[in-house]
N, C-alpha and C positions, 0 to 999 in steps of 0.2 A: 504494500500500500504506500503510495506518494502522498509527503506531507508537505503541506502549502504553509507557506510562513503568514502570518496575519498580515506582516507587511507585503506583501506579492499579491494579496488581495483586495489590499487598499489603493494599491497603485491599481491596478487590473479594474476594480469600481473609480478612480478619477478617472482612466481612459475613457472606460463605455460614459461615463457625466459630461466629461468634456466634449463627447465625439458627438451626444444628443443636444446640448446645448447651439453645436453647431451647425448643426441638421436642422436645429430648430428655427436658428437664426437666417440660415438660409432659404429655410420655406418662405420666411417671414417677410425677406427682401423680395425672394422670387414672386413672391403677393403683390408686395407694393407696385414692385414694376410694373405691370399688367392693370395694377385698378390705376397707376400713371396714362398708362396705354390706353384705358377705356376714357378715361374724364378728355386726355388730350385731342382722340378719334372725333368722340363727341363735340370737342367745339368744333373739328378741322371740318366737319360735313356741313357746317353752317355755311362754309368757305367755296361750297362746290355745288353749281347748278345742274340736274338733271332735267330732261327734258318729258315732255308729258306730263300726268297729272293722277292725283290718287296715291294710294299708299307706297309708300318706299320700303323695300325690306334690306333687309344687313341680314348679310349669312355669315356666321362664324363656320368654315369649315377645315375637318379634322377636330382635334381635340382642342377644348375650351376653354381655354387660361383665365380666361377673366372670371369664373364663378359666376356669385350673383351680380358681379360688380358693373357690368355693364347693361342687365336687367334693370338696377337700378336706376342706374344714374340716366339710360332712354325711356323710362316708363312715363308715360302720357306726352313726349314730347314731341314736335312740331316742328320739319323745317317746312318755311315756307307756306304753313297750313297743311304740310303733308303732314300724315302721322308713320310713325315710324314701328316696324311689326321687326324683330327679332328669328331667325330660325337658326339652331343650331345639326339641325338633320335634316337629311334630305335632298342631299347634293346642291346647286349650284344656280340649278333653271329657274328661272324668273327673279333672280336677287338682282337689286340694284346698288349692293356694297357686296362686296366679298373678301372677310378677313381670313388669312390662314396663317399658323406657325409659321408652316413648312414653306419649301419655295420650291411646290411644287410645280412643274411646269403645264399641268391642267388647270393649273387654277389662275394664272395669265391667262386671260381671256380676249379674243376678238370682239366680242360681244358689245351692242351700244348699248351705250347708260351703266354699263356697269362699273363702278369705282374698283379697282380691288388694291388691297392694302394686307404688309405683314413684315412685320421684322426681321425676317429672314436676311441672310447679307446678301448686299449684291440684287436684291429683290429689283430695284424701279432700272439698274440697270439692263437685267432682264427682260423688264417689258414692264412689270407691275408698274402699279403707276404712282400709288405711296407707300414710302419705308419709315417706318419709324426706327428708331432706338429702341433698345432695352426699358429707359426708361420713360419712353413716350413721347420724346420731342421727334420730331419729321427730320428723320435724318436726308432723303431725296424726294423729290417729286419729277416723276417722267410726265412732261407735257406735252410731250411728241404723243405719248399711250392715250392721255387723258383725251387730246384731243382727238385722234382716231375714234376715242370712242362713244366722241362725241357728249364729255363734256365740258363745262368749264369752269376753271378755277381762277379766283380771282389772285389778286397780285398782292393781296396782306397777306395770303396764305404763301402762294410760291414766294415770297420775302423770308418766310418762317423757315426754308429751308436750312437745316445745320450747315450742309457741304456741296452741295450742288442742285440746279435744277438743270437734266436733258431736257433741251431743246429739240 
């Protein structure tokens, strides 16, 4: 039988404290960032004319970072007199936002009116047409994308760009 020194067990319990505290801390950042990303999405669409009339939806597609955070903070609201309907399933068809993690290449869309947006790096150079940061600010705006697809953004918003707007 192997015998464990009280000390070997005390270091062994500050490892596993220290290592959940940091896990912890970490969830806790990787939270903020995202309800950064939902308050910041939410002013930029005030920034962005779609065309027609009637309800707008914003698809979050793949997995959902924001929680309830961005349930929130668009419930009842209004751009333009449109109201604003949320789907998280369901693929793609009929969204007039489309946010994803990933930088997947199905979800750069030819499609008009569709905005689509996602932190992914490299995104708006791709084609998407906003990138944010990590923690929320518009890191590019592709306006060559935006404009293909027919919409348009005003010029407080492409100002807000951290590091570039494509032309």
């Amino acid at each position: 039988m192997i015998r464990v020194s009280a000390v070997i067990i005390r270091k062994v319990q500050s490892l596993l404290l220290a290592s959940l505290l940091i896990l912890a801390f970490s969830v806790h950042c990787y939270a903020d960032d995202y309800a950064s990303q939902a308050k910041n999405l939410s002013r930029a669409v005030e920034y962005v004319t779609w065309a027609g009339e009637g309800e707008l939806l914003f698809c979050v597609v793949g997995r959902n970072p924001f929680g309830e955070t961005l349930d929130k903070i668009l419930a009842g609201k209004k751009l333009k007199a449109r109201p604003i309907k949320l789907r998280y399933e369901g693929g793609t068809s009929g969204c007039d936002l489309i946010y994803s993690t990933s930088n997947a290449k199905g979800i750069i869309t030819k499609a008009k009116n569709v905005l689509t947006v996602s932190d992914a790096e490299g995104f708006a150079d791709e084609g998407g047409i906003i990138q944010l940061t990590n923690n929320g600010d518009i890191h590019s705006i592709n306006e060559k994308a935006a404009k293909a697809a027919g919409l348009k953004i005003s010029a407080d918003l492409l100002e807000t760009a951290k590091k570039k707007v494509i032309r």
